[in-house]
VOSE-990330 format. One record per residue (C-alpha): residue in three letters; y negated, z negated, x. Coordinates in steps of 0.1 Angstrom, whole numbers, plus 5000, padded with zeros to 4 digits. Example, Ala and Ser with C-alpha at 12.3 -4.5 7.8 and 13.67 -1.06 7.14 Angstrom:
2
Ala504549225123
Ser501149295137
END
This chain:
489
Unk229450894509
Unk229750514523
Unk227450384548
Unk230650364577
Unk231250774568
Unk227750874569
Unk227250714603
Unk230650884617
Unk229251164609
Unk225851094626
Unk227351014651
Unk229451374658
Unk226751594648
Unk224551394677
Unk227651434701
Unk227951784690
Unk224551844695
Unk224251644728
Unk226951904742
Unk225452184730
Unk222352084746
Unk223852054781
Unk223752274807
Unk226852484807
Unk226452774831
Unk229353004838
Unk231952864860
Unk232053204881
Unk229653284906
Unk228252984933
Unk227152694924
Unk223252674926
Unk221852354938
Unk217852264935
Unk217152034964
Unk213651874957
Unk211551904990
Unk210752185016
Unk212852485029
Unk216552395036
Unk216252475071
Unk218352325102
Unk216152065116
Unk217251895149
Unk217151545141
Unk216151435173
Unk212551525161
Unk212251305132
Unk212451235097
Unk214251505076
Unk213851605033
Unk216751605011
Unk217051985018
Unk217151945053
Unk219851675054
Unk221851865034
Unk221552185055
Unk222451925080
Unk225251835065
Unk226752135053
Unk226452335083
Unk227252055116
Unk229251765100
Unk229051465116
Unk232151265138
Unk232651135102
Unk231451225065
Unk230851115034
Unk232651195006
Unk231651214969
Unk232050834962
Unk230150734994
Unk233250635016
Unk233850725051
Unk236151105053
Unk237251285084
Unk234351505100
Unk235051695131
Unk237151375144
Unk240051405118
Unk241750965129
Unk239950735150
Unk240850365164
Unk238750045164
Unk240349825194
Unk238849515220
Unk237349325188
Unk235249595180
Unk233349715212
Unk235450045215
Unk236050325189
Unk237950615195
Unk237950905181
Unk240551225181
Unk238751555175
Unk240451775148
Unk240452175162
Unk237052295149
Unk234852565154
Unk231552655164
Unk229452895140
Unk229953185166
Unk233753125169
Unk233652885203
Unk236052625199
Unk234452295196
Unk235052055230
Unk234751695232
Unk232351755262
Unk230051925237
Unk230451645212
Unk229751395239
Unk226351565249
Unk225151605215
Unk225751275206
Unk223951155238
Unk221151365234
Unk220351185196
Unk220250845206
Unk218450895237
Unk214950765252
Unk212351045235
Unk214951135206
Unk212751085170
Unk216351015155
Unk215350745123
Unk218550605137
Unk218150575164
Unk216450215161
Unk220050075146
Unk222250215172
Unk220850005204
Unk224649835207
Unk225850195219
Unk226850115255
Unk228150465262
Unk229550775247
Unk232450935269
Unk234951205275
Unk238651105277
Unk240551415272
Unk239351765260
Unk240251615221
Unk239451245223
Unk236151085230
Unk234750715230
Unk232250505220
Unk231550225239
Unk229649905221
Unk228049635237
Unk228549415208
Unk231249455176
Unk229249635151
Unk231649655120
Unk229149965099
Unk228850195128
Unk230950425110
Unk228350455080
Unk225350565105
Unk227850805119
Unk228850975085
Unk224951035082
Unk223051365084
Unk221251245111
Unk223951205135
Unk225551555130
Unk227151735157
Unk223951925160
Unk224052265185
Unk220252355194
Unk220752675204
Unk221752875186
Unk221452605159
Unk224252485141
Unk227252335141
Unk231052345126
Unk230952365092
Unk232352305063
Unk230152575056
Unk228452855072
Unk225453075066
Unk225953385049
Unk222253455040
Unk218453295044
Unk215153365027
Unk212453135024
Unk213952885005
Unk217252994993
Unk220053015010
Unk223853105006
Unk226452925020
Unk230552995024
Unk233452745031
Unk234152815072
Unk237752935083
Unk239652615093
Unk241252705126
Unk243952445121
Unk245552625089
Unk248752675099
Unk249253095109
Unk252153085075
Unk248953015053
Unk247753325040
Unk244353405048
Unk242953405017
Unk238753565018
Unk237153265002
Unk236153324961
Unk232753334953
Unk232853024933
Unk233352814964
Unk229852914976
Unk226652754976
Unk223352834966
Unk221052614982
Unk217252644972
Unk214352404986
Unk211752334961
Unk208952124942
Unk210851904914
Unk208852104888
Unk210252394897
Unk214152234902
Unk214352074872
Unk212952454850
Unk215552604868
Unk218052374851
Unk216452354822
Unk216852744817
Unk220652734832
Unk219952874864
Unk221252584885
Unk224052314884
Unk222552024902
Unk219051944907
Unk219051634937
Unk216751484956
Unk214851314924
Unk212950934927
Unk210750774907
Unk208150984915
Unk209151314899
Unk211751134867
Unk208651154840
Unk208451544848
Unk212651514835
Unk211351344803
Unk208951634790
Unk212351854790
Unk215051894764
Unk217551834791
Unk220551654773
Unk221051324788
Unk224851424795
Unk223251614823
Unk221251334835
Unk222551094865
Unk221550794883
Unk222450674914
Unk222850294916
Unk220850314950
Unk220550024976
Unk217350014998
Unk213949914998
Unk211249984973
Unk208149854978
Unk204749814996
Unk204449745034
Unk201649575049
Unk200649795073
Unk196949665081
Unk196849315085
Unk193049315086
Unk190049175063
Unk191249055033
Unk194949125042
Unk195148935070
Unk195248625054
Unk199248535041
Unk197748385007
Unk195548644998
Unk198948835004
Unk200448654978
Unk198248664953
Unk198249054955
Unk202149044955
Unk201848834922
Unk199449034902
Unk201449354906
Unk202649364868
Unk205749514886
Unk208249464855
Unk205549644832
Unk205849974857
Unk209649984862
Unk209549954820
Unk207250274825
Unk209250484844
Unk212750444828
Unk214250114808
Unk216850064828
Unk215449984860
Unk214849664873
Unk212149504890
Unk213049264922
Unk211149024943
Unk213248954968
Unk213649195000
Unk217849175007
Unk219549274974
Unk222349064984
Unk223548815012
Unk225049135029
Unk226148995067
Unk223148725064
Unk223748375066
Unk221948265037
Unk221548455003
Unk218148654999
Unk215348445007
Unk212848414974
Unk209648394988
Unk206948154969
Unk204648394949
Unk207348464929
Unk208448134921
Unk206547964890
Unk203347844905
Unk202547424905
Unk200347264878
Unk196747264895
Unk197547494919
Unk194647814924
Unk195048144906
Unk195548434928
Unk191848554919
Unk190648174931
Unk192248224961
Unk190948594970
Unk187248494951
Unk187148204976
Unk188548405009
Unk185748625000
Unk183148354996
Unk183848275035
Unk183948675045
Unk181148865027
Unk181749245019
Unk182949475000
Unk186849454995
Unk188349774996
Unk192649874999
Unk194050185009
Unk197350254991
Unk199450535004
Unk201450674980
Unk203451034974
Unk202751274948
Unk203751314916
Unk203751124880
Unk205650834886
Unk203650764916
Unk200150824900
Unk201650514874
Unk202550314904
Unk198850354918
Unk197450234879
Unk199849914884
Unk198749844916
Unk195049924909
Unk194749734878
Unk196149434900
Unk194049494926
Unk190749514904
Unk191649154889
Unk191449044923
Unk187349114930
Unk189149464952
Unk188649844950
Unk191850064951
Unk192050404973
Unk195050604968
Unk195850815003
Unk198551035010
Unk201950905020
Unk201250955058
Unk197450885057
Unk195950585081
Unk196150325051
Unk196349925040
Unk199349925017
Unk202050235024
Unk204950234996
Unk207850285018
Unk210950414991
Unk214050505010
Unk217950445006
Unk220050195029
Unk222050395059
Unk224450115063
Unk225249765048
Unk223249555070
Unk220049295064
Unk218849375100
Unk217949735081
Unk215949535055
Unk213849315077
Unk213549585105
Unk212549845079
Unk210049565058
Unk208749495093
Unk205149715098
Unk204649505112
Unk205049145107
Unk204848775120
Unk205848705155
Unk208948465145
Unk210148755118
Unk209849025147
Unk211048745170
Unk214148695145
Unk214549075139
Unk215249155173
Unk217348845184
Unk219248995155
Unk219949335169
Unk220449155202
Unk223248895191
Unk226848865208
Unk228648725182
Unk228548835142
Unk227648445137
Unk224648465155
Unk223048795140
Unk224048695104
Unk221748335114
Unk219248575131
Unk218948815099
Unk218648505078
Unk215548345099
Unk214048725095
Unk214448715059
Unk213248425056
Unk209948465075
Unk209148815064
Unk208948645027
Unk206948315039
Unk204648565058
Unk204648835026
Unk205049095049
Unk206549335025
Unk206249374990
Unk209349404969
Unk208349614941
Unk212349754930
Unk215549914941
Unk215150294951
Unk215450494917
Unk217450814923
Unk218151104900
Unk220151384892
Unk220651704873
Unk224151754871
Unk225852054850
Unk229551924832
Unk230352224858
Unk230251974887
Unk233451824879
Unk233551584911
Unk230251494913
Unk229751084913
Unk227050864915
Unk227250654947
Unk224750404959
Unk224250634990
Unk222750834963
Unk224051124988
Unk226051424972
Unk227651635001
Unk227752024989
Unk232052044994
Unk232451784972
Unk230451884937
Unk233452054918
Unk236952124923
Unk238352404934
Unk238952654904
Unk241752804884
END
């Protein structure tokens, strides 16, 4: 047999065996989704920070004014057209006929007040922060609200299409679909599409099938990625860095695995500016020493390590500021452990970090990085918990919208006086010419101050069955549950 035939054939008996390997669960029944965190249960927003599980609850249950769909672009929610009109101040929306979960039709009062309620003083919204240029939210007609700006901001849309800003009914809770709750037990719950009011009264009232329901379970990654493994779900979501080595000890066919090409911030904030961090150089030099290529190699080949905090210009004036540690250093200058040896020299004591981190593999390899670094440097590592009173705090999370003032605002915690000077004459701006200069003096002097350490780009994974026909990566790295396969046969 020639060399050329003998690697055809390698090649189909890997393909073959690739396939064979993959998760290929019946196409009846629901489709079972793993969401890596706590109990899918529907959290109001207004009281903080919500888990993958949550969100999607979220989102399933009490859609937002607008959605996402499976490629990350903007889709009708409960308003099914709006407008954009006076250069951007005003948008409009027109309220499709919707219902609540008990049946009530859905009101643009109701809307109105819901809205309110998430972006007002007290509300623990996370978005809160980027929707200050809401002027007012109104009634117009029983069908038609507005949203008043007090400047054009062009990405409102994209913080409206998030979980956060749902159409969120307290009491009961809920809200108007596209699905509703059949079932609820600890963790798992059932899901099934919501009757559309506006179907026309010819359509025939079809009970929906059982393959058009979701199984939505809450749960540790070890256990979401078993359940794949042993073809008991379709999508395991939710996945970062942290969790992707547990992926690597499984036979899972890598058909089945997905990546998101994510957009955010990955790296460490600063968020004691005390003893040996409160000196900008000594900064540096620990931003230098992270070996932060040698980690990302660690966790998966193809992802990239980055130094700079904007990925790209976005609606900056000036492309992504490099900041100086991560530029060659100058013949003669000090090595980073010169420059923390001789800080210490003038401040006696024992030099101690606290790096708050999350569970989990990938994070445990992040801590060796950072602590090998950390002990070239003459300083003792402690690794915390995530939300544990700390020094460095890795802050990993995905871009709402496509703005720098998220960037700075997020790398900000806090920072020098002219970035948070910048940052907020940024969200303050009248004209998109001044915030992009305003962004760009924030960039710039959040890397001059080495507020922020850019480690990477969020990593974000998936376990996807060949079942989920519609599934796409996105660099929302969000999946919505109505948009995972197609409808069947």
């Amino acid at each position: 047999m020639t060399p050329f035939r003998s690697s055809i054939l390698s090649g189909l008996l890997l393909a073959a065996s690739t396939l064979a390997a993959c998760n290929d669960r019946s196409d009846d029944g629901p489709v079972v989704v793993g969401a890596i965190g706590g109990a899918p249960e529907l959290i109001d927003p207004a009281r903080g920070e919500l888990d993958t599980p949550a969100r999607l609850m979220l989102d399933a249950t009490a859609q937002g004014l607008v959605r996402f769909d499976a490629t990350g672009q903007i889709e009708p929610g409960i308003a099914e057209r709006w407008s954009v009109i006076d250069n951007g101040t005003s948008y409009i929306f027109r309220l499709r006929e919707s219902e609540w979960s008990d049946g009530r039709p859905v009101t643009a009062a109701e809307v109105v007040k819901l809205l309110r309620r998430q972006i007002a003083a007290g509300s623990r919204n996370v978005l809160r922060p980027y929707l200050s240029a809401i002027d007012e939210i109104v009634e117009m007609t029983p069908a038609v609200i507005e949203i008043r700006l007090k400047r054009p901001r062009p990405d409102l849309l994209k913080l409206f299409a998030q979980p956060e800003l749902a159409i969120f009914r307290v009491k009961p809770p809920g809200g108007s679909g596209p699905y509703r709750i059949v079932s609820q037990r600890r963790r798992n719950v059932l899901l099934r599409p919501a009757f559309d009011p506006a179907r026309s009264p010819d359509d025939d009232a079809v009970e929906p099938s059982p393959e058009t329901n979701v199984q939505l379970i809450g749960e540790r990654a070890a256990r979401a990625i078993v359940r794949f493994d042993r073809r008991e779900a379709d999508l395991v979501t939710g996945g970062t860095f942290a969790d992707w080595p547990l992926v690597l000890t499984t036979q899972i066919a890598p058909i089945n695995r997905r990546f998101d090409p994510a957009v955010g911030l990955f790296g460490l904030a600063v968020v004691n500016r005390t003893g040996v961090l409160s000196d900008a150089a000594n900064r540096a030099a620990i931003a230098r020493t992270i070996d932060r290529a040698a980690f990302v190699a660690a966790i998966s080949p193809d992802w990239e390590p980055v130094a700079q905090l904007l990925p790209e210009q976005l609606d900056s004036a000036a492309p992504p500021a490099i900041p100086s540690w991560a530029q060659a250093p100058a013949a003669g200058n000090p090595t980073p452990q010169d420059r923390v040896a001789r800080w210490q020299a003038a401040h006696p004591g024992a030099l101690r970090l606290r790096i708050a981190l999350p569970t989990g593999p990938g994070a445990t390899l992040l801590y060796g990085y950072v602590g090998v670094a950390l002990l070239s440097l003459g300083i003792t590592p402690e690794r915390v918990a995530l939300d544990a009173p700390a020094d460095l705090r890795l802050i990993d999370a995905v871009s709402p919208y496509d703005s720098g003032r998220w960037y700075v605002a997020t790398a900000c915690q806090p920072c020098s006086e002219a970035a948070q000077t910048a940052i907020d004459a940024a969200r303050d701006a009248d004209s998109p010419r001044m915030r992009a200069q305003q962004i760009a003096a924030a960039d710039a002097a959040l890397a001059s101050d080495v507020a922020f350490i850019p480690l990477a780009r969020p990593f974000r994974w998936s376990l996807v069955s060949v079942r989920l026909r519609t599934w796409t990566e996105n660099s929302r790295a969000w999946h919505p549950l109505n948009h995972l396969r197609n409808a069947p046969n």
